[in-house]
Each structure stands twice: as C-alpha cells, then as structure tokens.
Steps between C-alpha positions, in 0.01 A plus 500: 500500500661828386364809581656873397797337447741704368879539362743708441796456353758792636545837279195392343253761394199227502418239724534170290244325674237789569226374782456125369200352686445127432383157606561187428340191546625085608491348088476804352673587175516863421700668218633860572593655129643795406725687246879534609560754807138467622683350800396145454865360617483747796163367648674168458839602691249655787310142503844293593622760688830627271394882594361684750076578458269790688172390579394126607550226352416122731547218463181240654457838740864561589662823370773395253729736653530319855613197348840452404512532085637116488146427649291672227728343238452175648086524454528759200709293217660691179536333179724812317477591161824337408541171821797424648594140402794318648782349308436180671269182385109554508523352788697707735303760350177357689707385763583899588098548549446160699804293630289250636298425153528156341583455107139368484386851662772668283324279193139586592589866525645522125246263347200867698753770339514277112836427546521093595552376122737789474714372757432164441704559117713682660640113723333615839478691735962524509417690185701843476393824471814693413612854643253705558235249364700500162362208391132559555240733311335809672208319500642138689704774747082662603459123520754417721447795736130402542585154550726640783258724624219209494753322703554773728159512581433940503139584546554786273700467130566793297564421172728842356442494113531088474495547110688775435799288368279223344391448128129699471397184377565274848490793737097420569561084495778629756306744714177252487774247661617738805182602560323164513783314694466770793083524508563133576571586827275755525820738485411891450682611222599852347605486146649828429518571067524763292328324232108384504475169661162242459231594658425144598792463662490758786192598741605864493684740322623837602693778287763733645585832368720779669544301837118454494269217494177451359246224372461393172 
C-alpha cells in the first residue's frame, strides 16, 4: 500500500515519483506503463528499497521504512531489465535462490518458467551458462531469474521490462510464461513496460506520466 509516496532525486527540479498512491492485491497482476522518464524505474527502486521515499509505503501494515531494506527485498523480488546470471551451471544458479532445493525441485521449476527441454538439450542441469549468461538468450536469462525468484518464494515479483531484449515476436509467449508461472502461487505481480502488454494477461493496468500515476 503506497500512499503520497514521493521521490526525489537530489538537485532535481521535479520530484520523480510525484504523490504515487496505490494498492495492490495477494494474485494480482498489474502493469504500470509509461514513456521513458515518466519515472517508472524510480517507483520500482522505491518498492525494493534502493532510494529513499516521502510518504508511506507498508508492507502487510508495517511501514517499509522500519524494516531493514534486506527485509523488503526479501518479500518484494526484482527481476531487472537486463538479470544477473552467474557464470556457473544452471544449477548453482538455482542453488543461489534455494540451497536446500533438490534437482527434481530445480527440474519442476524450469519445466513452470518453459525452460526444462531447454536444459534438458543442453545435458542437464551441469549445463553452462557462460560469463555474464553468455551463453543464454535475453529471453532464457527473464527465464532463469523467474525460475529463481519462483524458488525464492517473494510474495511480490516485479517484472522491469521482461521483453525489452527479446524478439517482438516471443516477447508475449515470454511474458504469458512469467506471468502464469507466478499467478500459480497466487504471487502479486507488477510488470513494469513501456510497450502495451495483453489485456488478458494482467487484472490492472496503470500509466505513469511526470512522476504521476493514473488509471487506464
């Protein structure tokens, strides 16, 4: 629950996020769109925590700002525009979400996110993913990430641009994918995009503009 939430970034003329009042619901899926510099990004740094907000913003009741930021993050989980993916095996990669998962949890994870025959061709689960996820597409990377963050169990996903670095022509089989895997669990989930996105996909869908939010 945000409400007048605020930020400013310093020397700034404008507030980037200008008086944001929102809620969100357990398993819902709400896109917030918006051209660049309508402060998209910034409402997402403010949601895990990376800056500093005015107003309130709670978590279940509790004021975001009286828990330490490694708590929010821990409930509130960030799949970036561009994930970070380990130059170790798939595995490890998993492994850094859950170190207590099994390969058949590991398995049953990438078979939600669309990635099991992937890494099934690929000999297993000791498959490589190169430096800096060299060998995998922007589109296996969102994957990956979500299959971490599935893992990880967060309550809340944001999902910054997931098909910004995909082919137009998978980026909706790909977002259809994230989405679905996390309603599973009746996850709430924030896709933030700059482009339309399905209306069938999402419950809700809000527009920012200026550091302000509004219903479309």
């Amino acid at each position: 629950s945000l409400r007048d939430v605020t930020v400013r970034w310093p020397g700034a003329a404008a507030a980037a996020v200008d008086r944001v009042s929102l809620d969100l619901r357990p398993g819902e899926v709400v896109v917030l769109e918006g051209p660049s510099g309508a402060g998209k990004s910034t409402l997402v740094d403010a949601l895990v925590r990376f800056v500093d907000h005015e107003g309130s913003y709670t978590l279940d009741g509790v004021e975001a700002k009286d828990m330490h930021p490694d708590a929010v993050r821990a409930r509130v989980g960030l799949i970036e525009q561009d994930p970070f993916v380990f130059d170790q095996s798939v595995r490890q990669n998993l492994l850094f979400a859950r170190d207590t998962a099994t390969d058949e949890d590991l398995l049953a994870v990438l078979d939600r996110v669309g990635l099991g025959a992937w890494v099934q061709r690929r000999g297993g689960l000791d498959a490589g993913v190169g430096e800096r996820g060299a060998l995998v597409s922007g589109g296996q990377a969102h994957r990956l990430a979500l299959a971490r963050a599935l893992l990880h169990a967060f309550p809340v996903l944001v999902l910054d641009e997931p098909t910004a670095d995909i082919d137009p022509d998978l980026g909706d089989t790909v977002l259809r994918d994230l989405v679905g895997a996390a309603r599973q669990d009746g996850r709430t989930v924030v896709v933030v995009s700059h482009v339309p996105v399905a209306a069938d996909l999402v419950d809700r869908t809000l527009r920012m503009r200026d550091g302000r939010l509004a219903a479309v």
